[in-house]
C-alpha positions in Angstrom: 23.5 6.6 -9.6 22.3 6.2 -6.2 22.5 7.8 -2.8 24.7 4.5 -2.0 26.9 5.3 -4.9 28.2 8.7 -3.3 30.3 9.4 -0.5 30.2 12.7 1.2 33.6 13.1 3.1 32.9 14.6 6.6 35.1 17.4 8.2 34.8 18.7 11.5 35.2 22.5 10.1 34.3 23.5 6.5 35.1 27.3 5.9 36.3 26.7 2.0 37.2 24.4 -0.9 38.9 20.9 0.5 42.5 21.8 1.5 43.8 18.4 0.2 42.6 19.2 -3.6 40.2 16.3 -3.7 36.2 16.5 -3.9 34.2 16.5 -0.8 31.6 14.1 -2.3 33.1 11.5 -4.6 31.6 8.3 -6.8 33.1 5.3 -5.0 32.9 3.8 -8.4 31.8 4.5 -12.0 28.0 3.3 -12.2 27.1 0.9 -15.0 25.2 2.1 -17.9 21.4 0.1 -17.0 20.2 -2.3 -19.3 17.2 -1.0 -21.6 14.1 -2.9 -19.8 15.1 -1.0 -16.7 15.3 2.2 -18.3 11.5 0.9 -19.8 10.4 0.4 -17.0 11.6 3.6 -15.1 10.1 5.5 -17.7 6.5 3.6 -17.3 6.7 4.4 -13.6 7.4 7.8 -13.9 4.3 8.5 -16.4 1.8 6.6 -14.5 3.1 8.8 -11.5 3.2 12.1 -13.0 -0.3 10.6 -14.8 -2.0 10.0 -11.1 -2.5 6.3 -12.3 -0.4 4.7 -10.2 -1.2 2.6 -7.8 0.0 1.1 -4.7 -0.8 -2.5 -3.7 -1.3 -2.2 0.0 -1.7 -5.6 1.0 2.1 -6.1 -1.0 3.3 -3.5 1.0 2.2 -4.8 4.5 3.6 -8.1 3.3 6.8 -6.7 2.7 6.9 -4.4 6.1 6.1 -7.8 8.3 8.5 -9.9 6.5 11.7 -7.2 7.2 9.7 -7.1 10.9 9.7 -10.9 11.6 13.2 -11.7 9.6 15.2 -12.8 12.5 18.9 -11.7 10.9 20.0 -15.1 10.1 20.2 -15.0 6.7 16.6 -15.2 6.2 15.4 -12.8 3.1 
């Protein structure tokens, strides 16, 4: 599940549980289970992390950062 996934309800005053019975933050929809080479691939991730081996490939990330920058919004990706 993502931030994305969940939607906090806003109310001007909150001073106990929700009046109407329903949740204040809700799933908008049941998240799919994730296929197996994404769960593998978490899990590398998260052990080279918590390991201090991971790397980050600058260059990739500038790339990235100027492409958003210099994507004009008409339907370029």
């Amino acid at each position: 599940m993502t931030v994305k996934d969940i939607r906090c309800v806003t109310r001007v005053r909150v001073t106990g549980p929700a009046r109407d019975g329903g949740r204040r933050c809700a799933r908008s929809s049941p998240a799919l289970p994730p296929e197996d080479g994404v769960v593998t691939k978490v899990q590398q991730l998260q052990a080279s992390i918590e390991g201090g081996t991971y790397t980050v490939n600058s260059e990739a990330v500038a790339a990235a950062i100027l492409k958003r920058l210099l994507t004009t919004g008409e339907g370029d990706a």
